[in-house]
The first five atom37 places (N, CA, C, CB, O) and aatype in JSON, in Angstrom:
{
  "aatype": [20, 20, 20, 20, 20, 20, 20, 20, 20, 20, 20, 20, 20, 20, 20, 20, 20, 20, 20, 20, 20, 20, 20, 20, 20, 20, 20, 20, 20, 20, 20, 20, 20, 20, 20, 20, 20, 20, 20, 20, 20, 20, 20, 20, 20, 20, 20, 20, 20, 20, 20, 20, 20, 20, 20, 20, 20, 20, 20, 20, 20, 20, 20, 20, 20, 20, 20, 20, 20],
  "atom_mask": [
    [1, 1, 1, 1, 1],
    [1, 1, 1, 1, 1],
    [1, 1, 1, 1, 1],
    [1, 1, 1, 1, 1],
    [1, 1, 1, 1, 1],
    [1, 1, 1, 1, 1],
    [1, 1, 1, 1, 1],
    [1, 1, 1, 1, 1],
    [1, 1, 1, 1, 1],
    [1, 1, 1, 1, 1],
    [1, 1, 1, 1, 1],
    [1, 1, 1, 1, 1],
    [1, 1, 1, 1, 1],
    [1, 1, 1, 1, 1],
    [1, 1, 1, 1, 1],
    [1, 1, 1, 1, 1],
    [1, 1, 1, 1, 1],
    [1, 1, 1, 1, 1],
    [1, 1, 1, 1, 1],
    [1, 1, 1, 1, 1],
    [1, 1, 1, 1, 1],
    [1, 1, 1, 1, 1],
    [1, 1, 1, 1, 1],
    [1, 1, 1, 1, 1],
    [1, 1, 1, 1, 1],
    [1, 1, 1, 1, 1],
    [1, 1, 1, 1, 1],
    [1, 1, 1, 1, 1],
    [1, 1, 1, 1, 1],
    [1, 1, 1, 1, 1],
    [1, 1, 1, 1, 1],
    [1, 1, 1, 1, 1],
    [1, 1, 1, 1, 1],
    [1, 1, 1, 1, 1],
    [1, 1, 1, 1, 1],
    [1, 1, 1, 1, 1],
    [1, 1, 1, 1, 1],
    [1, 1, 1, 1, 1],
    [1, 1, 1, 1, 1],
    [1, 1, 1, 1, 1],
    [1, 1, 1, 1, 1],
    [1, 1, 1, 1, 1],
    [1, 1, 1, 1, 1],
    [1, 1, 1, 1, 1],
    [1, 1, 1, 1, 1],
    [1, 1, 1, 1, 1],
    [1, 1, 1, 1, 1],
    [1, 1, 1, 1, 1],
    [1, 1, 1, 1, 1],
    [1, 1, 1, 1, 1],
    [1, 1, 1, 1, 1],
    [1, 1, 1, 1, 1],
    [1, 1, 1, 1, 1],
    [1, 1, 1, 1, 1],
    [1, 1, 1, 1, 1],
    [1, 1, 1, 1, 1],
    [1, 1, 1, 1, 1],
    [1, 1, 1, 1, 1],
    [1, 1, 1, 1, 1],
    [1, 1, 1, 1, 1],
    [1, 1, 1, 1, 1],
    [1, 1, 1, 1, 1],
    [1, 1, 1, 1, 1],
    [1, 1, 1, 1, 1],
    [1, 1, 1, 1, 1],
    [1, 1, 1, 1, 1],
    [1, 1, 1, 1, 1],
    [1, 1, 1, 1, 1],
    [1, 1, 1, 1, 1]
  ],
  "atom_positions": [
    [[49.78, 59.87, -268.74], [50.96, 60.59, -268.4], [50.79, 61.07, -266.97], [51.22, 61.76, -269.37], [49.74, 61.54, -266.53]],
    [[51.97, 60.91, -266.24], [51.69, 61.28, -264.72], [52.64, 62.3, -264.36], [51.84, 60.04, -263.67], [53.72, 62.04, -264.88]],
    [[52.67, 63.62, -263.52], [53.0, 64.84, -263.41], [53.96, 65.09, -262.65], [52.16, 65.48, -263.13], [54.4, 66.23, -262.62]],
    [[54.53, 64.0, -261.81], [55.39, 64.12, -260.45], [54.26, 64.05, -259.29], [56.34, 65.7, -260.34], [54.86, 63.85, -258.24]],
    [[53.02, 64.11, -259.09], [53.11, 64.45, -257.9], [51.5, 63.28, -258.17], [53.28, 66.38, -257.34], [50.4, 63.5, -257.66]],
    [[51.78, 62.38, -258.88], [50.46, 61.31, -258.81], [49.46, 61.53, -259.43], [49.88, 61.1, -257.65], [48.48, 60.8, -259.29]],
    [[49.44, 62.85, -260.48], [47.91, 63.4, -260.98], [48.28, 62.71, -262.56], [47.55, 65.6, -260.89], [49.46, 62.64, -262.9]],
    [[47.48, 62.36, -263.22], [47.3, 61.88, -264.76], [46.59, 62.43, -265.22], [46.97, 60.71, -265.13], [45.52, 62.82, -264.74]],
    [[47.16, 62.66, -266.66], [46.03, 63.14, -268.1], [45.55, 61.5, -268.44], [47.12, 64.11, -269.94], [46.4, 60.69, -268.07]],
    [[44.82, 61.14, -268.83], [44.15, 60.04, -269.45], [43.27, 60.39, -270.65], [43.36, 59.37, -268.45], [42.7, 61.48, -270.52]],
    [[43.04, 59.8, -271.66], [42.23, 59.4, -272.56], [40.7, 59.31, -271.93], [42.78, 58.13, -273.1], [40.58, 58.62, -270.92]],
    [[39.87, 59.79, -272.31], [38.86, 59.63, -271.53], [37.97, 58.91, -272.66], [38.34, 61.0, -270.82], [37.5, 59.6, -273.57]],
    [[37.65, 57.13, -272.59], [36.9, 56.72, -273.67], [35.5, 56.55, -273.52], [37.37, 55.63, -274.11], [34.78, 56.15, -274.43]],
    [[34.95, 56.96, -271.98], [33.55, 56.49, -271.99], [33.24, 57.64, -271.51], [33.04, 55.2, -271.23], [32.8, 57.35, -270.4]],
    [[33.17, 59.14, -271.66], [32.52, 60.47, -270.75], [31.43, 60.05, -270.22], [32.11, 61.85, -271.52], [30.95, 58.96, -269.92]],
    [[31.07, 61.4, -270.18], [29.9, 61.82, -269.59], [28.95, 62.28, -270.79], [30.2, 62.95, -268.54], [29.2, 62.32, -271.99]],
    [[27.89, 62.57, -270.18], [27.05, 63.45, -271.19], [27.67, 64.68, -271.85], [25.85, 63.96, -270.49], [27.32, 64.97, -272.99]],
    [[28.57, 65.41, -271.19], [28.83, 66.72, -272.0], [30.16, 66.51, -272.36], [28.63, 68.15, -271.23], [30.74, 67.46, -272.89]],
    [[31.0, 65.08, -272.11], [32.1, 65.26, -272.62], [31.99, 64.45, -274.18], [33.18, 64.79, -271.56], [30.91, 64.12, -274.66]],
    [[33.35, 64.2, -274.86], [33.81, 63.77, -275.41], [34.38, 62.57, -276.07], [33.98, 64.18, -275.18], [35.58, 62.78, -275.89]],
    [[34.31, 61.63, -276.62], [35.25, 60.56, -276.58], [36.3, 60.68, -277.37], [34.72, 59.42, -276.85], [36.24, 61.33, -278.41]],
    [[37.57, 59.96, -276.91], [39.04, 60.95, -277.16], [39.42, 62.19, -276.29], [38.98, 61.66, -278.63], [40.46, 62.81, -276.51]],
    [[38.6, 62.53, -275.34], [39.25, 63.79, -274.69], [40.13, 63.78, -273.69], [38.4, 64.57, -274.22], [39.92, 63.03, -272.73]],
    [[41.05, 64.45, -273.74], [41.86, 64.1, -272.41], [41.51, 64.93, -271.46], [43.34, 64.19, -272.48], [41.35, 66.14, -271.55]],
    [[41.36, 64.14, -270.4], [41.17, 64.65, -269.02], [42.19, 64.89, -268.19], [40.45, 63.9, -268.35], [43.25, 64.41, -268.6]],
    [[42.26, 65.53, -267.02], [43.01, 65.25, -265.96], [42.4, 64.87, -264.78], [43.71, 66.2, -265.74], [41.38, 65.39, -264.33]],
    [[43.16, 63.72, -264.11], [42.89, 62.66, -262.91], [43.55, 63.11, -261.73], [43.42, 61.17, -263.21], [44.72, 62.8, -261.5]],
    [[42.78, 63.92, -260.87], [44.32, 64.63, -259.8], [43.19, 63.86, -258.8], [44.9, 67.05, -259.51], [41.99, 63.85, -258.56]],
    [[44.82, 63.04, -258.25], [44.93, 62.05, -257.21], [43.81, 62.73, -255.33], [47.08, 61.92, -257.04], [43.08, 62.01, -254.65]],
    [[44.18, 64.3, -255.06], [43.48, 64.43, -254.21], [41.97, 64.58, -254.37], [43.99, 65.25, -253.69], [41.18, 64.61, -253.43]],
    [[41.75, 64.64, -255.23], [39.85, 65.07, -255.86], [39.26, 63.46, -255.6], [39.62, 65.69, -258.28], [38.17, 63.07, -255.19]],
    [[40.56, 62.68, -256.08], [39.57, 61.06, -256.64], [38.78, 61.55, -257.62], [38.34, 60.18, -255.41], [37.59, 61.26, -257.52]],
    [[39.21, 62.42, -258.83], [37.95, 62.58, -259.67], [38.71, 63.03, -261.07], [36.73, 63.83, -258.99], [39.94, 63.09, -261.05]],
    [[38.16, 63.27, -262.0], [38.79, 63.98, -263.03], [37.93, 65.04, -263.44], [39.14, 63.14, -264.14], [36.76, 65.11, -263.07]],
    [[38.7, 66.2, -264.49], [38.45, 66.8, -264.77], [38.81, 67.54, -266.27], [38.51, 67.01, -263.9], [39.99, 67.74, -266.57]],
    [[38.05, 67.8, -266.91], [38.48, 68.64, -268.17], [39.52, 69.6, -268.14], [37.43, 69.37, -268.64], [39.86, 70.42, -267.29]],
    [[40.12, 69.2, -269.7], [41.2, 70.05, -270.14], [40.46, 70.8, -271.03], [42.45, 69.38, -270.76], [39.28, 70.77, -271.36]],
    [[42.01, 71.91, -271.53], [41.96, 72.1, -273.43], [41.35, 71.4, -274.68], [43.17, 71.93, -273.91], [40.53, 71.57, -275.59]],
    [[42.11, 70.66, -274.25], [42.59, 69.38, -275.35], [41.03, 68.41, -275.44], [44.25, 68.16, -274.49], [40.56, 67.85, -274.46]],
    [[40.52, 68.39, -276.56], [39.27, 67.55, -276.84], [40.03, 66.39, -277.35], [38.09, 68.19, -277.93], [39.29, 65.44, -277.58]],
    [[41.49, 66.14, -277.65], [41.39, 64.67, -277.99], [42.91, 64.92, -277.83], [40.6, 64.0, -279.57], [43.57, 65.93, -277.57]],
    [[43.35, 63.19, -278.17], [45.0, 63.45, -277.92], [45.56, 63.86, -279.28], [45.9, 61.98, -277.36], [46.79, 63.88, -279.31]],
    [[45.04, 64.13, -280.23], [45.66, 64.79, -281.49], [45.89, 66.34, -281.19], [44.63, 64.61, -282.85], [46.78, 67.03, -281.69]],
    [[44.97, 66.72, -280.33], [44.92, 68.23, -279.99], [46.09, 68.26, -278.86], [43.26, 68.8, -279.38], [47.02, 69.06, -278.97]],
    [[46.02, 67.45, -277.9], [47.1, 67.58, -277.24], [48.46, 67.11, -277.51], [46.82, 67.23, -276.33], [49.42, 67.5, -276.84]],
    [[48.55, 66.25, -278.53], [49.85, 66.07, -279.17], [50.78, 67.0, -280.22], [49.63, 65.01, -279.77], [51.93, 66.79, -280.62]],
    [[49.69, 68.31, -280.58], [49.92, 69.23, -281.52], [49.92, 70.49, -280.13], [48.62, 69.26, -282.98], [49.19, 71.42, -280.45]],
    [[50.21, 70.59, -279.51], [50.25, 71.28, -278.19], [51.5, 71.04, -277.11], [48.97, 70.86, -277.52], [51.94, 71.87, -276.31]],
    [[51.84, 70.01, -277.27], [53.08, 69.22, -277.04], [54.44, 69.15, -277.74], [52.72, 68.14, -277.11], [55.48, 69.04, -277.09]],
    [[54.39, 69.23, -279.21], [54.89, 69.34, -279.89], [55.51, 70.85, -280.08], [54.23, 68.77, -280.58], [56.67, 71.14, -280.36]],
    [[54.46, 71.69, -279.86], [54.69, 73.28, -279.93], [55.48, 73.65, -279.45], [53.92, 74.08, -279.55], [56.39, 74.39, -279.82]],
    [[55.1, 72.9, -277.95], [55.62, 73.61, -276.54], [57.41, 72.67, -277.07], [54.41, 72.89, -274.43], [58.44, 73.13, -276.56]],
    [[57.45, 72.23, -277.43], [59.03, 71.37, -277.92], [59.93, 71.71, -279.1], [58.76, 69.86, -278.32], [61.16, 71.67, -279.18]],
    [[59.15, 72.0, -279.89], [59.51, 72.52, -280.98], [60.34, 74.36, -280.3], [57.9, 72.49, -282.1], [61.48, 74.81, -280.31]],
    [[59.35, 74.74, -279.93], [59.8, 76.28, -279.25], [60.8, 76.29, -278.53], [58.87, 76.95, -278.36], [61.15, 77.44, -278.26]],
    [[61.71, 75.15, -277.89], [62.42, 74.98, -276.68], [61.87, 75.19, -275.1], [63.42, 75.81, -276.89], [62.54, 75.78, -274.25]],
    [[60.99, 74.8, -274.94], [59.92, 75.57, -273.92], [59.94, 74.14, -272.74], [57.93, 76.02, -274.86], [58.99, 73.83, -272.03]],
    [[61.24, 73.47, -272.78], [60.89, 72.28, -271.83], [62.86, 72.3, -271.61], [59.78, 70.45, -272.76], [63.76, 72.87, -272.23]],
    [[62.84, 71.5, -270.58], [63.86, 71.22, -269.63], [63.58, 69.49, -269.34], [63.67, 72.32, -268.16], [62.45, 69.09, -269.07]],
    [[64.66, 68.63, -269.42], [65.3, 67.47, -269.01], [65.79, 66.91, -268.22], [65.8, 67.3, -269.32], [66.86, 66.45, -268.62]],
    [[65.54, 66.62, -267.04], [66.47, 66.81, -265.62], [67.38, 65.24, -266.02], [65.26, 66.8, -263.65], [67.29, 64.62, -267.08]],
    [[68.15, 64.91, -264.94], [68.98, 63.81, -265.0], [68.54, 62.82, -265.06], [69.67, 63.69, -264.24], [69.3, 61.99, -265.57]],
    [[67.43, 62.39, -264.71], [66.82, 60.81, -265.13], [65.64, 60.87, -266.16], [66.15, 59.97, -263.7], [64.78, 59.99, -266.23]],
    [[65.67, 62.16, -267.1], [65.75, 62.25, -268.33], [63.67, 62.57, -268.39], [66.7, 60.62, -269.12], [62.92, 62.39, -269.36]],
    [[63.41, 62.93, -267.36], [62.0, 63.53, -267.43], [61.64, 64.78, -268.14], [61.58, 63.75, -266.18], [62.68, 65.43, -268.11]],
    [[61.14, 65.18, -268.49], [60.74, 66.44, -269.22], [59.59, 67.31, -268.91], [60.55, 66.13, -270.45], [58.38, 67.11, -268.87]],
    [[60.51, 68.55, -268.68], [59.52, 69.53, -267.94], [58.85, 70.38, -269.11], [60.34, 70.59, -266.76], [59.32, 70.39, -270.25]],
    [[57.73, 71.09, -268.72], [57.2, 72.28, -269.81], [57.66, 73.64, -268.92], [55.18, 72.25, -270.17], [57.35, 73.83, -267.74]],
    [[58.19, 74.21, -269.47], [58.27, 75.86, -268.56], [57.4, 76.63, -268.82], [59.45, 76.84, -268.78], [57.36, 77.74, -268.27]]
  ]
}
């Protein structure tokens, strides 16, 4: 998933030593690097996503992107 401004969450399937497999990371474009989230897997972040949607907690602009507030 990419943010507007070039940075991605990704699946992270091969970590590191202290990470995870399944964890989502974030990939921000000026680092060249990633970095840890919340979210230890995309079930955690899909139940986090859902919340934030379920609550009304997001906005739609005209070419139908979806914001979190």
């Amino acid at each position: 998933m990419e943010d507007g401004s070039q940075n991605y969450l990704c699946i992270d399937l091969d970590p590191g030593p202290r990470g995870k497999a399944g964890q989502v990371i974030r990939w921000k474009r000026s680092s060249n690097g990633a970095d840890a989230t919340e979210w230890n897997s995309f079930a955690d972040w899909l139940a986090a996503i859902t919340a934030v949607c379920l609550a009304g907690n997001v906005d739609i602009d005209d070419e139908r992107f979806i914001f979190l507030k």
